[in-house]
N, C-alpha and C positions, 0 to 999 in steps of 0.2 A: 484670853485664849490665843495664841499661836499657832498657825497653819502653815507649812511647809508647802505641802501637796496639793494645796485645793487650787483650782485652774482658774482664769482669770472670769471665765464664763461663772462659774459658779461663786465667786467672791461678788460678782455683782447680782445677782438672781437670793443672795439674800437681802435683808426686810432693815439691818441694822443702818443707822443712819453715817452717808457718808461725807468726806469734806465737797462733792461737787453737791449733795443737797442741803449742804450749809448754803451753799452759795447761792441756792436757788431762794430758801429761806431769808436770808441779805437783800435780795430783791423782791422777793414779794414772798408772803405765809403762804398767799395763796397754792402757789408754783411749787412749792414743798408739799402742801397736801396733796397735791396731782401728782405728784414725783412719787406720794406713796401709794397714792391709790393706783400706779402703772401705769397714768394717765400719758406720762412725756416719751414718746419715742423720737428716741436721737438715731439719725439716718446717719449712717457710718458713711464717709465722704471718702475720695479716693485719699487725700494726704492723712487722713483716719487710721486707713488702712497699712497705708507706708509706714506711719509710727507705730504701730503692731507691731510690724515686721522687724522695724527696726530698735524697739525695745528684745524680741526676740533673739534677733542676731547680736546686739550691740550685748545688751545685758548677760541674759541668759544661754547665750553660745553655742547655740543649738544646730549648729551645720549640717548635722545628719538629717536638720527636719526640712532644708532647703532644696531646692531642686531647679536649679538654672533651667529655663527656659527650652532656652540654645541646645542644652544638651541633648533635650529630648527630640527638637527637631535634628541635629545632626547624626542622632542614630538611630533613627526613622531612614534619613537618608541615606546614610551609609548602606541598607536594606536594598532600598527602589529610589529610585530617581523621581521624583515629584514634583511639579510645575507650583501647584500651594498645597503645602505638604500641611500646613494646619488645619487644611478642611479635609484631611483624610482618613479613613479609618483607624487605622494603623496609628495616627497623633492622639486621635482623640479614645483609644485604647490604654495608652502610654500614661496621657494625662487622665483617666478615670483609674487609673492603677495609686495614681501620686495621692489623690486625694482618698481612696479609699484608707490608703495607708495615715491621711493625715496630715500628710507635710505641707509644706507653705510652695504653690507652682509660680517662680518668678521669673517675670519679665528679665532680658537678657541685660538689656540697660539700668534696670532697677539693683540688679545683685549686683552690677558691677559701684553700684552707687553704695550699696551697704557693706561692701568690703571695703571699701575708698572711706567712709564711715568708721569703721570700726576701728581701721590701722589711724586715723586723725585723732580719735582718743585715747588710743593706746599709747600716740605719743606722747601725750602730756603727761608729767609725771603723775601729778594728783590723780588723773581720774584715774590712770593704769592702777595707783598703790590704793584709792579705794575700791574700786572695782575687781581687785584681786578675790579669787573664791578661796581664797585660803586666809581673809579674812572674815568672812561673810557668804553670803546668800542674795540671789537676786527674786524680787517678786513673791513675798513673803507678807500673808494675809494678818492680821492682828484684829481682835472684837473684846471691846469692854464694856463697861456702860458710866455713866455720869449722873448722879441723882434717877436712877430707875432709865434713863435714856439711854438705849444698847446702840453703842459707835463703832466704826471699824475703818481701816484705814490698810492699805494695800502698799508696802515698803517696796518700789522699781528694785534698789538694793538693801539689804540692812548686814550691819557689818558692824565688828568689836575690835579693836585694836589697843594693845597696850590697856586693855580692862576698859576703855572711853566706846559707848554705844555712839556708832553714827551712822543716818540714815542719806541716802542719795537718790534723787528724781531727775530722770531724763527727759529731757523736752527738745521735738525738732523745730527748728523756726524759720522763718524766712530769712529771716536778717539775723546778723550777729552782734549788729550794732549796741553798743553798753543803754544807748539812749529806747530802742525799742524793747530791749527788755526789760527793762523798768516801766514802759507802759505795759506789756504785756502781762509781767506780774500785778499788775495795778487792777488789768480790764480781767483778769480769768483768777483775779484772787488767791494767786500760789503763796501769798504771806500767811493768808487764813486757812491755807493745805498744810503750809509746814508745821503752824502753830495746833493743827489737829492731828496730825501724823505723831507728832512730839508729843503729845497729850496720849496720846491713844497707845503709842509705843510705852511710855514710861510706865503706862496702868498695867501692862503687859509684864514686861521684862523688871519690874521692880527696882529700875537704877534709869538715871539722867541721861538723857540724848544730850550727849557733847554736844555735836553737829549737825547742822542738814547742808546737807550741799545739793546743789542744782546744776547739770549739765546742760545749757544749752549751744546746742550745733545746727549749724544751716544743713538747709538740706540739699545743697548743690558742691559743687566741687570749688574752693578748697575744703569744704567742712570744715570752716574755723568753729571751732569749740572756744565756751564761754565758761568755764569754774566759776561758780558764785555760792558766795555764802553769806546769808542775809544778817546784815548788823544786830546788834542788840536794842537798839530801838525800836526798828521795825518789827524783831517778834514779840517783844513786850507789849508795845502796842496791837498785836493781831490775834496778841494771843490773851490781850484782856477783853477786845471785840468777841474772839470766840465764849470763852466762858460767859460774857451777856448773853451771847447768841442761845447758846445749852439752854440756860433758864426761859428766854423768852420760848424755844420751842416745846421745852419741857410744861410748858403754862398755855400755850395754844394747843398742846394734845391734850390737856387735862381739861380744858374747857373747849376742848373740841369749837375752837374761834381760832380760825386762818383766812383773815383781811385781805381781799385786794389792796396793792400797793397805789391803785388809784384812790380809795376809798367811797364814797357812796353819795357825796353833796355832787352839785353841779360847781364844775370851775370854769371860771373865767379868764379867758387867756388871751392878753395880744401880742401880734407877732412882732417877732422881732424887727431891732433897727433897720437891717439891709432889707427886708419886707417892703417897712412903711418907708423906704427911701424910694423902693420901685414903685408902690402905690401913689406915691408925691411925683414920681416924673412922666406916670402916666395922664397926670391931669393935667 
């Protein structure tokens, strides 16, 4: 099934298995069956938030859902002259107006940082000619299943060109550096995201994901942007990790056995070298 319309709130508020609780799975059974039982809450963090915002602006182009800050306080004061015009009625009218209506209330330095964003990717030729909506759609739900196992997978963009389906994931980073983001693919598993998005799209749309591509952009000014698109080894390899993974979870819910990734004997452990070097120089 394909989902156009459904909101990002609602794409996760369902039950079908996703590539972040693969990864939880990867690490431990255990942490997957707490993942289903609604056991994990994830504390949305402030650069959480930014990436929200800036999958919304970046991606999905939604300017009319923004609301500069700045503006609201300079036409407040346009009005009356106010000493701190944020703690006044009159602001905090303004801003219960914004959010009734919905839209996103941003900081006056944040918006000016997602505009400064947006034009850095537009420059690049690739991401501007994939991220065209006259190829595609951004933020596009997709649910199948694999052996009785219902998966789903949530496309930032998906997009058809010249008949070749290709999928695109935005990521903000600290660094732009080619060296941190191959750990960063490493530590958050975006090889085992593409390799399930791929999977999960083709069960979908009945024809081969050409491509995945990966934007990552810092999130400071210059916003250098990073185009990547991961080799053929590395999703062949990630993407024969996932189809084990399918089976092993599909065989932990059937026999309802999900292991701590500690397992259950006593282990024995001494510390490492730099440890017993301090321990030897304190005697």
């Amino acid at each position: 099934m394909i989902d156009e319309t459904l909101s990002n709130k609602e794409y996760h508020a369902t039950s079908d298995t996703s590539s972040s609780q693969i990864r939880y799975f990867l690490d431990s059974p255990m942490k997957y069956k707490a993942s289903l039982d609604g056991e994990i809450v994830v504390e949305e963090t402030d650069s959480m938030k930014f990436g929200t915002l800036a999958h919304s602006y970046i991606l999905e182009r939604l300017d009319q859902m923004f609301v500069d800050d700045t503006d609201i306080v300079n036409a407040v004061l346009a009005k009356k002259d106010y000493a701190n015009v944020r703690n006044t009625k009159d602001y905090k009218n303004e801003v219960k107006v914004v959010k009734e209506q919905g839209k996103f209330l941003v900081k006056g330095p944040d918006m000016a940082r997602l505009k400064g964003m947006r034009k850095q990717v537009m420059a690049i030729p690739n991401c501007k000619n994939c991220l065209s909506l006259d190829h595609g759609k951004p933020e596009v739900s997709f649910f199948t299943e694999v052996d009785g196992l219902r998966i789903k997978a949530r496309a930032d963009f998906y997009g058809e060109k010249n008949g070749k389906i290709y999928l695109v994931d935005y990521k903000t980073t600290s660094s732009g550096d080619f060296a941190n983001i191959q750990q960063a693919i490493g530590k958050w598993g975006y090889d085992i995201q593409a390799a399930h998005y791929k999977k999960v799209v083709e069960a979908c749309v009945g024809k081969p994901v050409e491509h995945f591509y990966f934007i990552f952009q810092q999130k400071e000014a210059p916003y250098e942007v990073a185009f990547v698109r991961l080799g053929d080894e590395t999703m062949n390899a990630a993407t024969e990790v996932l189809e084990k993974t399918y089976k092993k979870i599909i065989a932990a819910i059937c026999n309802d056995d999900f292991p701590s990734k500690y397992g259950t004997k006593t282990v024995q452990m001494e510390s490492p070298d730099w440890r017993l070097n301090q321990l030897g120089a304190m005697l």
